[in-house]
C-alpha positions in Angstrom: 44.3 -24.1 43.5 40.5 -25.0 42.6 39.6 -22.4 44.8 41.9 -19.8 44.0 40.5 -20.5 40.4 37.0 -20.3 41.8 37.7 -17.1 43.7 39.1 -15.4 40.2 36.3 -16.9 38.1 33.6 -15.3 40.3 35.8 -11.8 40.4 35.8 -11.9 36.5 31.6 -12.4 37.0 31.1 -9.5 39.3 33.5 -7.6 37.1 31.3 -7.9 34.0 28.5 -7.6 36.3 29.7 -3.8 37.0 30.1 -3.0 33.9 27.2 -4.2 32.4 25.2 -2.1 35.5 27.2 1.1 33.9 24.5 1.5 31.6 20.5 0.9 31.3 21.0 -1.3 28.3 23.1 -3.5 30.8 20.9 -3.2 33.5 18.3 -4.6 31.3 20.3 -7.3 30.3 21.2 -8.3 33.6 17.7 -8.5 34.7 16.5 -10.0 31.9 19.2 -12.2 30.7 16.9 -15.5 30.4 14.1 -14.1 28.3 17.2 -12.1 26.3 18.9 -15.3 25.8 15.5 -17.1 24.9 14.4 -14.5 22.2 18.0 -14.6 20.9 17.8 -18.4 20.2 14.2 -18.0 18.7 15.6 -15.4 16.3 18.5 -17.6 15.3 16.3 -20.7 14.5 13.8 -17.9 12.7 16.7 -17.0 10.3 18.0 -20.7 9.9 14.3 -21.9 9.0 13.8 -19.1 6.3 17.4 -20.1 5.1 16.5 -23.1 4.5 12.9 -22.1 2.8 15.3 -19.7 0.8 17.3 -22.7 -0.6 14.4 -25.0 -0.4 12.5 -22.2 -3.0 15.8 -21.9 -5.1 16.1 -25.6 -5.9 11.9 -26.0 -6.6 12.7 -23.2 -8.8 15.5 -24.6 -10.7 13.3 -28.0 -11.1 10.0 -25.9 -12.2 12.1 -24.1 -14.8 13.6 -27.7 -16.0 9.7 -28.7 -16.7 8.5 -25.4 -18.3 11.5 -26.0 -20.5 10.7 -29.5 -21.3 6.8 -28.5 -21.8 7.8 -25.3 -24.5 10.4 -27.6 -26.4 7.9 -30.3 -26.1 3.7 -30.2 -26.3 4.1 -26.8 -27.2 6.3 -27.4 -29.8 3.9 -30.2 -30.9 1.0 -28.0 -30.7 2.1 -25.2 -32.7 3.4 -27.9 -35.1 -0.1 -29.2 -35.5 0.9 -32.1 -34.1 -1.2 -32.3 -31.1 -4.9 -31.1 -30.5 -6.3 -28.1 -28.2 -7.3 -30.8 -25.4 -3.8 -32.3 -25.4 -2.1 -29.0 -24.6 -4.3 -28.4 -22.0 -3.6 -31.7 -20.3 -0.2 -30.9 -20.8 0.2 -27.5 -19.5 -1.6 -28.4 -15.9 0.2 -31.7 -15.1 3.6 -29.3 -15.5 1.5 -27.2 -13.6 0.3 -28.9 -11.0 3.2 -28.4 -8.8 3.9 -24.7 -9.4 0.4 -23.3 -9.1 0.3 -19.8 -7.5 3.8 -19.5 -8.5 5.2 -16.1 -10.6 6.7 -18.6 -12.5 3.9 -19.9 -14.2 2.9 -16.5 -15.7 4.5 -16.7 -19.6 3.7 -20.0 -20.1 0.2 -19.6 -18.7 0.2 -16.4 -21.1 1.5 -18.2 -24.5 -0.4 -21.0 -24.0 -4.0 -19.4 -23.4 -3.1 -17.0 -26.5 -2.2 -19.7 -29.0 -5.6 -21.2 -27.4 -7.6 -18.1 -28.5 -6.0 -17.8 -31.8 -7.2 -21.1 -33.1 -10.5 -20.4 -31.8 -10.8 -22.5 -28.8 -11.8 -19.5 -26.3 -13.4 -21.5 -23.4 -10.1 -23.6 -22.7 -7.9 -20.1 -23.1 -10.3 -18.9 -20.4 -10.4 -22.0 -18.4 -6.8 -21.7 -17.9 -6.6 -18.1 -17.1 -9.3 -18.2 -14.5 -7.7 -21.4 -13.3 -4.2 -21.1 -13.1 -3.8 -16.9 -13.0 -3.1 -15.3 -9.7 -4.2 -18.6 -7.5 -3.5 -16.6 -4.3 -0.3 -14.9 -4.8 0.1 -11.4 -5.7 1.5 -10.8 -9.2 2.9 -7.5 -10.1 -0.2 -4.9 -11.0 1.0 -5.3 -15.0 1.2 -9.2 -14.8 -2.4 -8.7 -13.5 -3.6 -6.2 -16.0 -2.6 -8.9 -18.8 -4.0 -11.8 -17.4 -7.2 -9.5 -16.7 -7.4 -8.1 -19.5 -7.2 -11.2 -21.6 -9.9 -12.4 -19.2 -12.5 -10.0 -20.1 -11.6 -9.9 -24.2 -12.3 -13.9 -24.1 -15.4 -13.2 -21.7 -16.9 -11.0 -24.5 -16.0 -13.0 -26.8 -18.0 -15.7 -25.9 -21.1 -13.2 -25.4 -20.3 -13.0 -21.1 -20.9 -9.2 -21.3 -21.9 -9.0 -17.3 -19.0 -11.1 -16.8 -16.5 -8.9 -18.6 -17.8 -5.8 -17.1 -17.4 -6.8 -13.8 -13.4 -7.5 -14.7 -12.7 -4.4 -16.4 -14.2 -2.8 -13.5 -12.3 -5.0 -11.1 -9.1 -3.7 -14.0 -9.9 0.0 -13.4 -9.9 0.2 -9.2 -6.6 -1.9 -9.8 -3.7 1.1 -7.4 -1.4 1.1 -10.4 -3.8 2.6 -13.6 -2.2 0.4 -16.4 -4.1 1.9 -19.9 -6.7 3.0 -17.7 -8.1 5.4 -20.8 -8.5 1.9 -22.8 -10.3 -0.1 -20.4 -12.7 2.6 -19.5 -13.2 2.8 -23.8 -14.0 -0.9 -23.3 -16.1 -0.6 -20.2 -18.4 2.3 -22.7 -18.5 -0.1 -25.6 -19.7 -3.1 -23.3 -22.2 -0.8 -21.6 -23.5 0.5 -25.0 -24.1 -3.3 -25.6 -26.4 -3.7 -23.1 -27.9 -0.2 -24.5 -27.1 1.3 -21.2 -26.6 4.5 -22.4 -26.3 6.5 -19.2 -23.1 4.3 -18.2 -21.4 4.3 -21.6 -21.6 7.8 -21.7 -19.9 8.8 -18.5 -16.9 6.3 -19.7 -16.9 7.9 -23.2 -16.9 11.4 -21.9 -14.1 10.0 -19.6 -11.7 9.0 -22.2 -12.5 12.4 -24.3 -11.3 14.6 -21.0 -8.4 12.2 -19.3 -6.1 11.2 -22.2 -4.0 13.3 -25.0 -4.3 9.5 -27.0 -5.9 10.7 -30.5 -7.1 7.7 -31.5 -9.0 7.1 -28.4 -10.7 10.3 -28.0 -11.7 9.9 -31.7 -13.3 6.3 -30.7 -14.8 7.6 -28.0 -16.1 10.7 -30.2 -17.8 8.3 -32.3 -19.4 6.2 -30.0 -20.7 9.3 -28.6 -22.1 10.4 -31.4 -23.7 7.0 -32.0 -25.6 7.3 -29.2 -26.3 10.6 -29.6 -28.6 9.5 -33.5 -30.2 6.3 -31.7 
């Protein structure tokens, strides 16, 4: 009986062996069944890793949202209550940032927090943040990046870092995606007619005056022009 078993076991083999030798896809198989069956197993423990990273980054997500809440309805809250100083929101915002650094998820806190920073006067710590906790190695969407850049070179000016703030609006400007690029090179001209380089600010006024229908613009850029133009 075990043989007889046997006998129609190895018939049902060399059966599927025929068929799979039909065809070059089965051929293949045939002859490479061990690496096949290898590759197959590497792909299945491929997918169930990134599962798990999936559910792994769904769950940090979850708890980084739970602390961004807790820091808006808390030491921001106290901050824009006057309740707390510049320094103490700072501390605050990087121990709840800490963990998520790098992270799109950081981005409108990082953004509110730096602004209310720079509207109280405190520029240094607004750009401290920014330059500290803005892209940190991942690639944000090219508007997420023009607004963290942008506020970057504003505070850089601000505290009389013209090189500095050139070299970002630049860095802005040969951004793929040309968010306001009319406004930045207007900015670039007045920056360069700061440092009475005349040669430069006039290529990015004449710039703005041919590449943008904005009136207001290419009447800014008119004037600076013409500024140049009496000196």
């Amino acid at each position: 009986m075990e043989q007889t078993t046997a006998n129609l076991n190895n018939q049902q083999k060399n059966k599927v062996f025929e068929v799979l030798q039909e065809t070059e896809l089965g051929e293949f198989l045939l002859k490479y069944k061990t690496a096949v069956l290898a590759f197959v197993s590497l792909l299945m423990l491929s997918l169930i890793g990134y599962g798990g990273y999936v559910y792994w980054h769904g769950e940090k997500i979850n708890q980084w949202s739970g602390q961004i809440f807790q820091f808006r309805t808390g030491s921001f809250k106290d901050y824009m209550d006057k309740k707390i100083d510049d320094g103490e929101l700072k501390k605050q915002f990087e121990l709840m940032a800490t963990s998520m650094k790098g992270e799109r998820i950081l981005f409108l806190p990082l953004i509110e927090t730096s602004d209310e920073l720079a509207k109280r006067g405190n520029k240094k710590e607004a750009l401290g943040l920014l330059q500290n906790w803005g892209i940190g190695g991942v690639k944000l969407e090219p508007t997420a990046e023009y607004l963290i850049g942008v506020r970057i070179a504003t505070l850089l000016e601000d505290l009389d870092k013209n090189d500095e703030a050139i070299a970002q609006l630049e860095k802005l400007r040969s951004s793929s995606l040309k968010i306001m690029e009319t406004k930045t090179v207007l900015d670039l001209g007045r920056l360069y007619l700061k440092k009475a380089d005349k040669e430069k600010a006039l290529k990015q006024f004449q710039f703005v005056i041919d590449n943008t229908a904005q009136a207001d613009l290419v009447k800014l850029a008119r004037l600076y022009k013409g500024q140049i133009s009496k000196k």
